[in-house]
C-alpha positions as a LaTeX table, in Angstrom:
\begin{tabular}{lrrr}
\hline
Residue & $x$ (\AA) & $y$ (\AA) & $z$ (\AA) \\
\hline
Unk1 & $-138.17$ & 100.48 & 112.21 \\
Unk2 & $-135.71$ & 99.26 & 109.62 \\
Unk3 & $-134.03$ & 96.97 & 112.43 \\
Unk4 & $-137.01$ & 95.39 & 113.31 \\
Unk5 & $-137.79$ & 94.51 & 109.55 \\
Unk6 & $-135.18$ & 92.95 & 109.29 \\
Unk7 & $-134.62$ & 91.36 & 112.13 \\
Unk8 & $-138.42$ & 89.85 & 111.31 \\
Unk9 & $-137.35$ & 88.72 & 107.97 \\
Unk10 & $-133.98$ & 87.09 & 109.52 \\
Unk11 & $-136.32$ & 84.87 & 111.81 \\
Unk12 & $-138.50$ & 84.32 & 109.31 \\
Unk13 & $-136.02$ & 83.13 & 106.88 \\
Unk14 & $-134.56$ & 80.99 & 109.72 \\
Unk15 & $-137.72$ & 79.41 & 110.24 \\
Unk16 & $-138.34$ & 78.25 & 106.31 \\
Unk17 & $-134.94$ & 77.51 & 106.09 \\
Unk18 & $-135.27$ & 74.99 & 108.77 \\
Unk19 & $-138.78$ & 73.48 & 107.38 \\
Unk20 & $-137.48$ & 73.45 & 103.89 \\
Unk21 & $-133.94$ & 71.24 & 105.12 \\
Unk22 & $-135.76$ & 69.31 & 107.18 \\
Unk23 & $-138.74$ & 68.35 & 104.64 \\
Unk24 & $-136.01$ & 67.80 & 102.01 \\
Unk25 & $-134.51$ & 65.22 & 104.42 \\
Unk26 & $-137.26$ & 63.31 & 104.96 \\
Unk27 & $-138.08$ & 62.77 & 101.27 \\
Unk28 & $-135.07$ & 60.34 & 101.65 \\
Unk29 & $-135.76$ & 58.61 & 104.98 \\
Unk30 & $-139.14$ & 57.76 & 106.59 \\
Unk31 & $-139.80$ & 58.55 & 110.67 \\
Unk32 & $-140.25$ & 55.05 & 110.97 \\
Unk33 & $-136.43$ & 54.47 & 110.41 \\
Unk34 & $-135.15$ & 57.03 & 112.31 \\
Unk35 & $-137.83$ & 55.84 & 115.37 \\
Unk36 & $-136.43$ & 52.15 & 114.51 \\
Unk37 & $-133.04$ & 53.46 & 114.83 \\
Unk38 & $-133.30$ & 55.07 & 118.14 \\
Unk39 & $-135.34$ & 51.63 & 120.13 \\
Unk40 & $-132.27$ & 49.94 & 119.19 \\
Unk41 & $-129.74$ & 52.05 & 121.01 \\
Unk42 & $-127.94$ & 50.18 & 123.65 \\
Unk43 & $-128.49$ & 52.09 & 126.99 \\
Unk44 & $-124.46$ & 51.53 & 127.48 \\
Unk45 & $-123.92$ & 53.74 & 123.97 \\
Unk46 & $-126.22$ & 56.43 & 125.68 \\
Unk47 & $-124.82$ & 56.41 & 129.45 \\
Unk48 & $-121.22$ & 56.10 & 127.99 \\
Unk49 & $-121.59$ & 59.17 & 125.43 \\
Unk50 & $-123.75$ & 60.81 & 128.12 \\
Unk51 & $-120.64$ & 60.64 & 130.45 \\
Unk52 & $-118.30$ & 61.51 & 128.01 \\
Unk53 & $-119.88$ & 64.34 & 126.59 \\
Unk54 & $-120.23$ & 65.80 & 130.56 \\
Unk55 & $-116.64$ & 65.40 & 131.13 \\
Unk56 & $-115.93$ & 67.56 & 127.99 \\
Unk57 & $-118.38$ & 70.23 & 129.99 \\
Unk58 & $-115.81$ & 69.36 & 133.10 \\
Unk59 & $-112.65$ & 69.78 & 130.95 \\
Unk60 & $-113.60$ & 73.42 & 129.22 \\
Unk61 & $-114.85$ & 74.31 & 132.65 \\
Unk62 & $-110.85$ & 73.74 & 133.59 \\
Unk63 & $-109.76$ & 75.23 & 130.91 \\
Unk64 & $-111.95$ & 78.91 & 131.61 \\
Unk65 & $-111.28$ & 78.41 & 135.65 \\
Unk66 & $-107.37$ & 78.37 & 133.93 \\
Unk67 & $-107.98$ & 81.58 & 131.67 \\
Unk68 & $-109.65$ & 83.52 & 134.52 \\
Unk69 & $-106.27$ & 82.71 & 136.40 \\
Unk70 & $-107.88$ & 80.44 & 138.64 \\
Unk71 & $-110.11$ & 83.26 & 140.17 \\
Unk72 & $-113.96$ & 81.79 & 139.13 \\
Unk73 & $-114.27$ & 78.17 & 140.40 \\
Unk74 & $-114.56$ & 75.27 & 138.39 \\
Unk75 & $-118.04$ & 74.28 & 140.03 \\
Unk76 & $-119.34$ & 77.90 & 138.87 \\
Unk77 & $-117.92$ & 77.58 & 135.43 \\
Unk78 & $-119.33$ & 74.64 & 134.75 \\
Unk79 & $-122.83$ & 75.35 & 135.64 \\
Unk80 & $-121.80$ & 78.57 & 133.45 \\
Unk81 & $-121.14$ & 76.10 & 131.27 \\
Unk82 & $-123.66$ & 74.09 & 131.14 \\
Unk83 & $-126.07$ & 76.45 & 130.14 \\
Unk84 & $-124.10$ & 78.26 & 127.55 \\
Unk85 & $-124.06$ & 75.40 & 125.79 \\
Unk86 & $-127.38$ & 74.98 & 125.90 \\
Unk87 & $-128.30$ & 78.31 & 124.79 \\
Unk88 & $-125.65$ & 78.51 & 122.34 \\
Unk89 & $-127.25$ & 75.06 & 120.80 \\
Unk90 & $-130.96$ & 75.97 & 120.54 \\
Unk91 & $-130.11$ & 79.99 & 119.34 \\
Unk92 & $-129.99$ & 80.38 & 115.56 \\
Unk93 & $-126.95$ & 81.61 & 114.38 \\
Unk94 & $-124.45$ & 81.34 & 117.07 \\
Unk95 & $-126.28$ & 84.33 & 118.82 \\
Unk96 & $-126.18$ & 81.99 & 122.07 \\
Unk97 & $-122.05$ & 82.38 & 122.50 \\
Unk98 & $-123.51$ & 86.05 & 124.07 \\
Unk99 & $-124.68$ & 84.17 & 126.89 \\
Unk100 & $-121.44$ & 83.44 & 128.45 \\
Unk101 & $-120.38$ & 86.85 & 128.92 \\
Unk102 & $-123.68$ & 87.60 & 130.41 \\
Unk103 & $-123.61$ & 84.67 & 132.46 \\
Unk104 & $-119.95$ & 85.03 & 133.63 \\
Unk105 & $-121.19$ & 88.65 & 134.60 \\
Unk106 & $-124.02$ & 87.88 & 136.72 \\
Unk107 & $-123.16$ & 84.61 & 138.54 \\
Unk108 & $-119.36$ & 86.31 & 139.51 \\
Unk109 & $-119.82$ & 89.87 & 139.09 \\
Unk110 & $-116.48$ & 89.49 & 135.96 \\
Unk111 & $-116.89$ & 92.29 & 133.05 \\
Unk112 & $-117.96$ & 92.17 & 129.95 \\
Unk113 & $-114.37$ & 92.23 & 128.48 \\
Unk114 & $-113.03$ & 89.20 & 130.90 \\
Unk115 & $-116.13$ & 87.16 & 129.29 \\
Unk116 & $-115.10$ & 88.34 & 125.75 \\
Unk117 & $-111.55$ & 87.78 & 126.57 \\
Unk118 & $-111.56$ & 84.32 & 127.58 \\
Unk119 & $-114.30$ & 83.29 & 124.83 \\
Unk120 & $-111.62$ & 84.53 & 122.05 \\
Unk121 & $-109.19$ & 82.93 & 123.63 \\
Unk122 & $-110.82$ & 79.78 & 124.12 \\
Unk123 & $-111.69$ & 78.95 & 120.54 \\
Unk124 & $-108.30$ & 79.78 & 119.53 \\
Unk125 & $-107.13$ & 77.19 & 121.42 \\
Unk126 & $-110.06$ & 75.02 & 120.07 \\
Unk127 & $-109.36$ & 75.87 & 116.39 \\
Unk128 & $-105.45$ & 74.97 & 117.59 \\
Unk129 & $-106.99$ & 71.47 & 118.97 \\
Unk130 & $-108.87$ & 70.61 & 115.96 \\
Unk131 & $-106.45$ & 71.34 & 113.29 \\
Unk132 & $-104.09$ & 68.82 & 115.26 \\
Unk133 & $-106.62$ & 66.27 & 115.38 \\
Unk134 & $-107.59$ & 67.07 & 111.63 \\
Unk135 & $-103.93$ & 66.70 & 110.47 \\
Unk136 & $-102.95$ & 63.50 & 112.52 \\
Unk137 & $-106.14$ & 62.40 & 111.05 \\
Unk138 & $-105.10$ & 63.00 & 107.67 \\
Unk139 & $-101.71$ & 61.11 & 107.72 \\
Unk140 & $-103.11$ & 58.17 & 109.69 \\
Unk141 & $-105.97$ & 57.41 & 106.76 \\
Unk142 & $-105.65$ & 56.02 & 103.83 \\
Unk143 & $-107.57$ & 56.15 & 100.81 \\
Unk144 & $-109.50$ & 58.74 & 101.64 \\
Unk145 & $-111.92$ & 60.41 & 99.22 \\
Unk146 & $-110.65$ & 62.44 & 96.64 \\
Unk147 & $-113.65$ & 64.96 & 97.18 \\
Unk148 & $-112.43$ & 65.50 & 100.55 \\
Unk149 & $-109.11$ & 65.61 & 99.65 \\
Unk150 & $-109.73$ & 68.52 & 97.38 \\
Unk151 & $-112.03$ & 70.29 & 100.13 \\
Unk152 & $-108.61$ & 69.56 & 102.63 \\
Unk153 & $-106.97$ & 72.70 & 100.92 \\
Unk154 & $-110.10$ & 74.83 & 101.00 \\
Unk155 & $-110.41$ & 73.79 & 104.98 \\
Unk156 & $-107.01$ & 74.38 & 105.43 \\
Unk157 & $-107.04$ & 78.08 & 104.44 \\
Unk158 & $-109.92$ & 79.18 & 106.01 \\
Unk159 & $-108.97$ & 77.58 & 109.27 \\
Unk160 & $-105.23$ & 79.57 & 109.16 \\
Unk161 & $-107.14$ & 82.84 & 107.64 \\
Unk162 & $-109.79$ & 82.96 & 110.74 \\
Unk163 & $-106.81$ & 81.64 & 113.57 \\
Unk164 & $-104.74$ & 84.33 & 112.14 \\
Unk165 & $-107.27$ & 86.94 & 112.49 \\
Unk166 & $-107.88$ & 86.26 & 115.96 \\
Unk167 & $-104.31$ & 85.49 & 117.25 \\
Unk168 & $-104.07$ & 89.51 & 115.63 \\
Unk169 & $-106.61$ & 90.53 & 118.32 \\
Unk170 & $-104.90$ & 88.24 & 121.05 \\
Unk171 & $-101.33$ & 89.21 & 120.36 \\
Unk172 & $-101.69$ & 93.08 & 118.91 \\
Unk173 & $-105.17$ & 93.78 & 119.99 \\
Unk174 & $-104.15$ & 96.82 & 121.99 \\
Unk175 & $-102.04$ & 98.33 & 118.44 \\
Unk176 & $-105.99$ & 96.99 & 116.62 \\
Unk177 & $-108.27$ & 99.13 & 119.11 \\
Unk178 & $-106.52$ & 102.31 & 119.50 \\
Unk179 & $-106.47$ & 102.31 & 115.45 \\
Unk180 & $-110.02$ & 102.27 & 115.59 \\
Unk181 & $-110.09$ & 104.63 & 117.74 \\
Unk182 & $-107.83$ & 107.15 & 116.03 \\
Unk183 & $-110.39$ & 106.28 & 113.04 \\
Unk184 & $-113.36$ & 107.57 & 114.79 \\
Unk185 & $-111.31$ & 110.83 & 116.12 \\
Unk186 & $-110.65$ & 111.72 & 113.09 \\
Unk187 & $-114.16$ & 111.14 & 111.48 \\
Unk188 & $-115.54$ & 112.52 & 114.58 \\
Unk189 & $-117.86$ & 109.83 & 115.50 \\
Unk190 & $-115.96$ & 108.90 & 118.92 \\
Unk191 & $-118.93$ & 109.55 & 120.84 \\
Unk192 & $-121.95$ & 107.88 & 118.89 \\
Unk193 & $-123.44$ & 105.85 & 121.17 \\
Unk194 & $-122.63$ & 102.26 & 119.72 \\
Unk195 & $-118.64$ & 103.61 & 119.02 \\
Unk196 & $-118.30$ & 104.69 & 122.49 \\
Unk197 & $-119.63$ & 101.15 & 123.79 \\
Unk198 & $-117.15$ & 99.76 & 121.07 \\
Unk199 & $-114.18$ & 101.04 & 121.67 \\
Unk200 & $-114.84$ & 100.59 & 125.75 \\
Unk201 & $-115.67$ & 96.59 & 125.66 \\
Unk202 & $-112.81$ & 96.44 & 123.26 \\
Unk203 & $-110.46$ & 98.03 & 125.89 \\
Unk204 & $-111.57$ & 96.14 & 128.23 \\
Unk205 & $-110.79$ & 92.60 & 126.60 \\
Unk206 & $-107.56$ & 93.94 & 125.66 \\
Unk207 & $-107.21$ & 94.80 & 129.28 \\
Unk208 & $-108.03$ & 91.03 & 130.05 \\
Unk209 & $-106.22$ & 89.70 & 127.19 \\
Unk210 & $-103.03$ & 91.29 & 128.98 \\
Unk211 & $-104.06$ & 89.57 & 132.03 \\
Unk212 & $-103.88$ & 86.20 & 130.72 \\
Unk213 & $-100.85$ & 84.20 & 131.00 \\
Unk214 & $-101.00$ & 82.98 & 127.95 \\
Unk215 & $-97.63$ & 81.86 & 127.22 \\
Unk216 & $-97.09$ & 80.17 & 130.67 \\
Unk217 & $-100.16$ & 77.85 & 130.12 \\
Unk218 & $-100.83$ & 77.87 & 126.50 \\
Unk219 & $-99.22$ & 73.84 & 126.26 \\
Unk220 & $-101.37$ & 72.93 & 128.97 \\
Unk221 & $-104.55$ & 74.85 & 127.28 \\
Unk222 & $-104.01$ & 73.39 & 124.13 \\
Unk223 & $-103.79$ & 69.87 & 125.99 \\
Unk224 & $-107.45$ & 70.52 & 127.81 \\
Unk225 & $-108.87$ & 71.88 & 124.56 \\
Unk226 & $-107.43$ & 68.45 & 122.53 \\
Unk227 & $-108.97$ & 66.61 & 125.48 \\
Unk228 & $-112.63$ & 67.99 & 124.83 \\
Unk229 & $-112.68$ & 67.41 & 121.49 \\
Unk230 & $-111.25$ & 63.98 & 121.87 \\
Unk231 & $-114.03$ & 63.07 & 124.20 \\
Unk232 & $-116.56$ & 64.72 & 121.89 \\
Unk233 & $-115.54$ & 62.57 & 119.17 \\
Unk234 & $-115.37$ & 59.70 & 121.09 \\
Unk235 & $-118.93$ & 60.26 & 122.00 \\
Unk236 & $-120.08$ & 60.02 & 118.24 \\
Unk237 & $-118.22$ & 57.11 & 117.69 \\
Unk238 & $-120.20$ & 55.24 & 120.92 \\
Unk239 & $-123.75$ & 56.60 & 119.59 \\
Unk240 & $-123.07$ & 55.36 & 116.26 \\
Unk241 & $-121.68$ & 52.20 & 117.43 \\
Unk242 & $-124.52$ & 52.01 & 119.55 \\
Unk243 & $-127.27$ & 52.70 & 116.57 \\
Unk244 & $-124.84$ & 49.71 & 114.43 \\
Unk245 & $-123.03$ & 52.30 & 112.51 \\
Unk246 & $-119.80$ & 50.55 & 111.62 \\
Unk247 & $-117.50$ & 53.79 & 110.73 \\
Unk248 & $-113.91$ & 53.83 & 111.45 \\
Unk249 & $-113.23$ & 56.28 & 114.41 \\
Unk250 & $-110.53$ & 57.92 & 112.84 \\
Unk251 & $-113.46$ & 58.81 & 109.58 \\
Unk252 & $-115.36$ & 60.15 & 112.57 \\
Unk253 & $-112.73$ & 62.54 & 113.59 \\
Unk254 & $-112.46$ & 63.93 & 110.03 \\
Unk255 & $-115.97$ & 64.10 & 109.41 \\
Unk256 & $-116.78$ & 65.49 & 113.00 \\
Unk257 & $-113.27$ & 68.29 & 112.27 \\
Unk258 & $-115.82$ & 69.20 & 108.67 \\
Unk259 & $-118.70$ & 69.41 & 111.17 \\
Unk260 & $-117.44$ & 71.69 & 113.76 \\
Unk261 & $-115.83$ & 73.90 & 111.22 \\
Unk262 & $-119.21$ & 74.87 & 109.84 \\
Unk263 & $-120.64$ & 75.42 & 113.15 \\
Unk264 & $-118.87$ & 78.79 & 113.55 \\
Unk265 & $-120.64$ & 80.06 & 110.61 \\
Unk266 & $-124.04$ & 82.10 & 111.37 \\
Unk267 & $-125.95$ & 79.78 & 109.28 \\
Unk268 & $-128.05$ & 77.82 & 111.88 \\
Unk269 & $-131.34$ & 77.03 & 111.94 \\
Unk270 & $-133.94$ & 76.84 & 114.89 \\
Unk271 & $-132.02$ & 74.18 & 117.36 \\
Unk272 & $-129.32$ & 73.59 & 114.53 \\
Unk273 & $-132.42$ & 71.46 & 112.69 \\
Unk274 & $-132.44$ & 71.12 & 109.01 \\
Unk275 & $-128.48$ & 72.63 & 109.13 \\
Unk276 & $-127.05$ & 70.47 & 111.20 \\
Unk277 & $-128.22$ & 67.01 & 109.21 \\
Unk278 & $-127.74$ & 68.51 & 105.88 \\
Unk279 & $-123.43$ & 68.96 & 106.88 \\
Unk280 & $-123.58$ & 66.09 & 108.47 \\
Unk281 & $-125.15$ & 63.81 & 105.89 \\
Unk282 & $-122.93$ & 66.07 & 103.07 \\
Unk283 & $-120.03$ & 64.85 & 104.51 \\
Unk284 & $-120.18$ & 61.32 & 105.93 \\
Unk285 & $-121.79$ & 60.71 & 102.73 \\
Unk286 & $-118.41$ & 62.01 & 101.33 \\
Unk287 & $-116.39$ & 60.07 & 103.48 \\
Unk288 & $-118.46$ & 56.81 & 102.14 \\
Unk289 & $-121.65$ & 56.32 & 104.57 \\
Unk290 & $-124.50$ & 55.37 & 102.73 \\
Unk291 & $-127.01$ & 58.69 & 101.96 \\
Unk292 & $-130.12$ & 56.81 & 104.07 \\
Unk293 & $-127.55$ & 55.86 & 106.64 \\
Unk294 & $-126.19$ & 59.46 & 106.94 \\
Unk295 & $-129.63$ & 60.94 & 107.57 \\
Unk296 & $-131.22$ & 58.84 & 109.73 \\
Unk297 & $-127.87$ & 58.63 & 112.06 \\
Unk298 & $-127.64$ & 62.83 & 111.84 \\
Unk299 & $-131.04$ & 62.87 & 112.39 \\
Unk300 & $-131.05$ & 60.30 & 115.47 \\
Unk301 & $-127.42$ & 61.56 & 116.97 \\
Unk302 & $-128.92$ & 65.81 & 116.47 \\
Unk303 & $-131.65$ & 64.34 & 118.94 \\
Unk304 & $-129.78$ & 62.29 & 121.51 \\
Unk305 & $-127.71$ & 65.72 & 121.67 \\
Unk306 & $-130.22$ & 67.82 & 122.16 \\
Unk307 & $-131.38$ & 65.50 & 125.14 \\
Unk308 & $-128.14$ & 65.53 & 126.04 \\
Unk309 & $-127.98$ & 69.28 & 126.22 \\
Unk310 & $-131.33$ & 69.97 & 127.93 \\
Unk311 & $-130.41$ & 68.25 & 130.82 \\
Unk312 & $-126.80$ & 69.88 & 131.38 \\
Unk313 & $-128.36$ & 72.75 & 130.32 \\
Unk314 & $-131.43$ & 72.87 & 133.25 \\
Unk315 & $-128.94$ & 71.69 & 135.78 \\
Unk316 & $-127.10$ & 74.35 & 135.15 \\
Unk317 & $-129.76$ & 76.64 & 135.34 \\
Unk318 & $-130.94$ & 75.37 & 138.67 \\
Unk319 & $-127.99$ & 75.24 & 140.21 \\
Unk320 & $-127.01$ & 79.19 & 138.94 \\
Unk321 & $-130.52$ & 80.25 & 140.41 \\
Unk322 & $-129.63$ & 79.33 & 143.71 \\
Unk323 & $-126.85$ & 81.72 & 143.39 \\
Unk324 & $-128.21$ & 84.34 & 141.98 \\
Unk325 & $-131.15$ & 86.13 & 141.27 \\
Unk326 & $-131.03$ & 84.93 & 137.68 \\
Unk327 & $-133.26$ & 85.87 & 134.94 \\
Unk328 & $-131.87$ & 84.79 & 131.70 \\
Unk329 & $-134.58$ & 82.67 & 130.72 \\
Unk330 & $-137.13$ & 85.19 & 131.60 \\
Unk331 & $-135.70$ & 88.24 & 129.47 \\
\hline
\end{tabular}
């Protein structure tokens, strides 16, 4: 009874979380701007960042088919893909990363480890990717904001803290799970219900972990991984050229680095709304964007990406119910 309390309360919270951010917002901007802004987009800036951000689907699709040691098919994983991210874009609180295991579990029958496995793994390597960007960034600008350069340092430690903690699990997870399990032996709760589960889908990404050849492909991965991001970056950069934003590209990658950084925090609202223009305006405003130009573009480029998403995302879906009988949206 206590879980569903406060799993109420969470949604509820979500919810005026979202409609207080969002109301805040538009005490700075009016509809009619952000309306104005979005007639004015070339159709080029959409098609282009429309193709690039599909090709970023294409390239993580690559780097998973690489992961699963080439044994799921690119085509699969990025329908997989496809609607992962969709999910994982309109679910509060990064609940939607769940979906790929599930997903990876129905469509090709992999466990629930593999899919845990390869999801680690894969934002190592994207935590890898966007510290390089984030550093090459750093020594190509000048001038940059002493604000940011103060929240560098903060960036910079919680970025090696969290890769550390999960290059742990990819390179001694075996040593971490057995510990646990000696843990529970000895406080006798080995077979609870939720341990037993535990300590089994741990063993089994450890199992897949070992599986991986990591250290054969890991230049290559890291390559793929830089390669999404670049073309994720790149796609900002068109939109706001295309909405006449003039920002320096390489202010984009730093402010986009700040951005994704965030995103791995459970702090989300309903479709990322209210959240995900609040960091964005935070920072470009940092970075020198004026504050009504910062809203109305984080307000105009949330909703071009969530068009964006929707219609990867129901590809995806249609193509994965052909397949399968699939009931992911139903459940």
């Amino acid at each position: 009874m206590n879980s569903s309390h406060n799993n109420q309360y969470t949604r509820i919270s979500i919810f005026l979380i979202t409609i207080i951010l969002v109301a805040f917002l538009f005490t700075q901007v009016s509809l009619q701007d952000i309306f104005t802004t979005l007639s004015k987009i070339s159709l080029f800036s959409l098609l282009g960042g429309f193709t690039l951000y599909t090709i970023s689907y294409l390239v993580r699709a690559w780097r998973f088919h690489i992961l699963l040691n080439n044994e799921v098919s690119i085509n699969d994983l990025f329908h997989i893909g496809c609607l992962h991210n969709m999910m994982n874009n309109l679910l509060p609180a990064r609940t939607g990363e769940l979906s790929y295991v599930y997903l990876l579990k129905k469509v090709n029958n992999r466990t629930t480890g593999e899919g845990v496995a390869t999801l680690v793994i894969a934002r190592i390597f994207d935590f890898i990717a966007l510290a390089i960007l984030f550093f090459i960034t750093i020594l190509l600008l000048k001038d940059i904001p002493k604000i940011v350069m103060d929240a560098l340092w903060i960036i910079a430690v919680f970025t090696i803290f969290l890769s550390g903690i999960l290059l742990m699990l990819l390179w001694r997870g075996r040593i971490f799970v057995e510990t646990v399990q000696k843990i529970s032996e000895k406080i006798h709760i080995e077979n609870e219900r939720i341990i037993s589960y535990l300590l089994q889908k741990g063993f089994e990404s450890v199992n897949s972990f070992e599986r991986i050849q990591i250290k054969k492909d890991s230049l290559f991965l890291i390559i793929l991984s830089l390669a999404t991001w670049a073309l994720n970056f790149l796609m900002v950069y068109l939109l706001l050229v295309g909405m006449d934003f003039q920002f320096p590209f390489f202010l984009v990658i730093l402010g986009g680095t700040f951005i994704l950084l965030t995103t791995i925090l459970p702090i989300q609202g309903i479709g990322g709304f209210g959240t995900t223009e609040t960091i964005w305006t935070l920072v470009f405003v940092s970075l020198g964007m004026p504050l009504d130009d910062a809203i109305t573009s984080g307000f105009c480029y949330h909703f071009i990406l969530i068009i964006y998403f929707l219609i990867l995302g129901l590809y995806g879906w249609v193509k994965l119910r052909k397949i399968t009988d699939f009931s992911l949206l139903r459940q």
